[in-house]
C-alpha positions in Angstrom: 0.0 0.0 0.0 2.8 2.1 0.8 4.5 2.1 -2.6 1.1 3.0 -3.9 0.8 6.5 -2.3 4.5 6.7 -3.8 3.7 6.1 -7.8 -0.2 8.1 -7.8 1.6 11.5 -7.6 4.4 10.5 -10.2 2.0 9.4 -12.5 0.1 12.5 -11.6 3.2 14.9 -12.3 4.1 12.5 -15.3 0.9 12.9 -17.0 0.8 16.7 -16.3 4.2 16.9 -17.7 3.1 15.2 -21.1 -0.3 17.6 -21.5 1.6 20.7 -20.8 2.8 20.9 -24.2 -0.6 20.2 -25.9 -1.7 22.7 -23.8 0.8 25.5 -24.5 2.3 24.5 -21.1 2.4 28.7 -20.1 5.4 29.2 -21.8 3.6 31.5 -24.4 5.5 34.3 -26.1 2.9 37.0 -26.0 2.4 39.1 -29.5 5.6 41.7 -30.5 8.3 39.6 -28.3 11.3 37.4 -29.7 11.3 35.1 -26.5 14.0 36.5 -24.6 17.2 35.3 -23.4 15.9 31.3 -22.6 14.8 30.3 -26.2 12.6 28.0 -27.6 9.3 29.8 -26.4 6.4 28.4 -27.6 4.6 30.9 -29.9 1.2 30.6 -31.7 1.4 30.1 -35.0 -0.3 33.6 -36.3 1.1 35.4 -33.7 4.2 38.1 -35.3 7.8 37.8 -34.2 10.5 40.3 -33.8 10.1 43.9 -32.7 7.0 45.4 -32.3 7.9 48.6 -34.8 9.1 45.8 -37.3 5.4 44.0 -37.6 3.2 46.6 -36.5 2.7 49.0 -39.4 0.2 48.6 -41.9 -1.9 46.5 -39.2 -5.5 47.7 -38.5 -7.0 48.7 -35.3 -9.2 45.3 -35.4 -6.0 42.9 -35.9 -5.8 40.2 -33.4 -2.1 40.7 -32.8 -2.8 44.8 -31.5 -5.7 43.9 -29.2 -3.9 44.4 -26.0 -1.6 47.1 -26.9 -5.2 49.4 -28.0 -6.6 48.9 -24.4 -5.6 52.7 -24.3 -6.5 54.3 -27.8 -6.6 58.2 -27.1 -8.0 59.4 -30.6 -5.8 58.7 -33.0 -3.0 56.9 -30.7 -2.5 53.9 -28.1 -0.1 54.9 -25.4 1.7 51.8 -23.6 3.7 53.6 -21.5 5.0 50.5 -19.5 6.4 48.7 -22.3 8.0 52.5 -24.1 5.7 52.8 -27.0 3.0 54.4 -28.9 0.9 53.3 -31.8 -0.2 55.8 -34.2 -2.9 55.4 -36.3 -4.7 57.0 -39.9 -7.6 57.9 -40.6 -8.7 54.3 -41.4 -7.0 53.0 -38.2 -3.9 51.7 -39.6 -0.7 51.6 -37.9 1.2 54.2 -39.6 4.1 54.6 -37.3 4.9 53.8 -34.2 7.6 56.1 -31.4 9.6 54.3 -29.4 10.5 55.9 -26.1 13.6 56.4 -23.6 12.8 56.4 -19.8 11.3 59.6 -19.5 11.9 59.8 -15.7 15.8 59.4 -15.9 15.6 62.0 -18.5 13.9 64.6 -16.3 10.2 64.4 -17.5 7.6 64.0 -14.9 7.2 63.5 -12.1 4.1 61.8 -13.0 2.4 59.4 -15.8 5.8 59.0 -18.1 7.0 56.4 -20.3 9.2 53.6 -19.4 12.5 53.0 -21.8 11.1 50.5 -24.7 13.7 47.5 -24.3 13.4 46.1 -27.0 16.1 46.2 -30.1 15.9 49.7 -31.7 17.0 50.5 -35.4 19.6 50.7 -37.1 21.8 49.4 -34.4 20.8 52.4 -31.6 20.5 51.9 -27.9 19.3 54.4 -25.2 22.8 55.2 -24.0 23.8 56.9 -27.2 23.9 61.1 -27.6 23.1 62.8 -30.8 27.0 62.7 -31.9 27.0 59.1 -31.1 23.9 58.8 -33.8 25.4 60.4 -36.1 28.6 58.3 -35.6 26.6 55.6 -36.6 23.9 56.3 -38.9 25.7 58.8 -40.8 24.6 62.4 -41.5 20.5 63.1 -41.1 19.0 63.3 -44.6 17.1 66.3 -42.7 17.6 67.8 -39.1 15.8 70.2 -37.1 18.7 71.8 -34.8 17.7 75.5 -34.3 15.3 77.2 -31.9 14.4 77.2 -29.1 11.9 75.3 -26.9 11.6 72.6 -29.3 12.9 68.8 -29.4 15.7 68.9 -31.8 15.4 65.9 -34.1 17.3 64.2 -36.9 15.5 62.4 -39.7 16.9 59.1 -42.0 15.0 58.1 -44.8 16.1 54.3 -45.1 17.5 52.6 -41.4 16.7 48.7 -41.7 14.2 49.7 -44.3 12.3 52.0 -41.8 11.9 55.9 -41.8 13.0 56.9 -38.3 12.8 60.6 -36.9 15.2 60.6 -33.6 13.8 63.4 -31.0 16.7 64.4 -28.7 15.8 65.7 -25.1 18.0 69.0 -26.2 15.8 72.3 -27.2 18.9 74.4 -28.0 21.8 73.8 -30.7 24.7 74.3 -27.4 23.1 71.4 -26.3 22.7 69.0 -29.4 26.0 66.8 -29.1 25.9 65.6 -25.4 22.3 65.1 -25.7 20.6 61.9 -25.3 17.4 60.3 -27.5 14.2 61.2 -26.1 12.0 59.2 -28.5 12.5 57.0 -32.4 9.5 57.4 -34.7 9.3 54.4 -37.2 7.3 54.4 -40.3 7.5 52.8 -43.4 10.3 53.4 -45.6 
């Protein structure tokens, strides 16, 4: 009797084990993620992979795959400010662009409702850390830049990064500042 009580919960836990699978088993990659570091995340089969400003555009306000990111649709845009982004939309509610953000409340901005840094991989090989001279450094110069005035996000324009239209907002408002200064926010939009 004794070795019974023994082998009913490994056969529980065994059979557990083999319908987790069947079952998704939890391990679910939700929409707009790669899987992260541990691999071989189960994904559905229509759900999109890679970045969310990679497979977002062009998608309609109705698409399965945006669902949870339009929870907060203000007008024309969906603010998820805990995952760093914003999903703009057209006139027909399609995805047109979408701005990735840097952690507003290291940069300064709030206190308050601000955006957390997106963490996901930006374009073109930029990361948070980098200044304006550092973008430029990589991407080459701007096909356009706005660096005069005053009051105003300074911002540098590329026509084709990864494919991709990106406008880079820098939190500097005045040309002394443009070097040194760090990304505020990457628009993305079709190339």
């Amino acid at each position: 009797m004794r070795s019974l009580r023994r082998l009913v919960p490994v056969t529980v836990m065994l059979l557990l084990a083999l319908a987790a699978p069947a079952c998704g088993g939890g391990d679910e990659t939700p929409p707009g993620s790669t899987g992260g570091a541990g691999g071989g995340a189960y994904e559905q089969p229509d759900s999109p992979r890679g970045e969310i400003w990679q497979w977002a555009l062009g998608r309609d306000l109705d698409d399965p795959a945006l669902r949870r990111y339009t929870a907060n649709l203000k007008g024309d845009a969906a603010h998820v400010k805990s995952e760093g982004f914003t999903l703009h939309f057209d006139a027909a509610m399609t995805v047109y662009s979408v701005t990735l953000f840097n952690d507003e409340a290291k940069l300064g901005w709030g206190p308050g409702d601000t955006f957390r840094a997106y963490r996901g991989q930006l374009p073109g090989g930029l990361s948070w850390d980098m200044t304006a001279a550092d973008v430029v450094n990589t991407l080459g110069q701007p096909d356009q830049a706005y660096t005069t005035g005053y009051g105003v996000e300074l911002s540098f324009t590329y026509q084709d990064v990864d494919g991709f239209e990106i406008e880079i907002r820098l939190v500097a408002r005045h040309q002394r500042d443009l070097w040194p200064s760090p990304m505020h926010s990457i628009d993305v939009g079709a190339g």
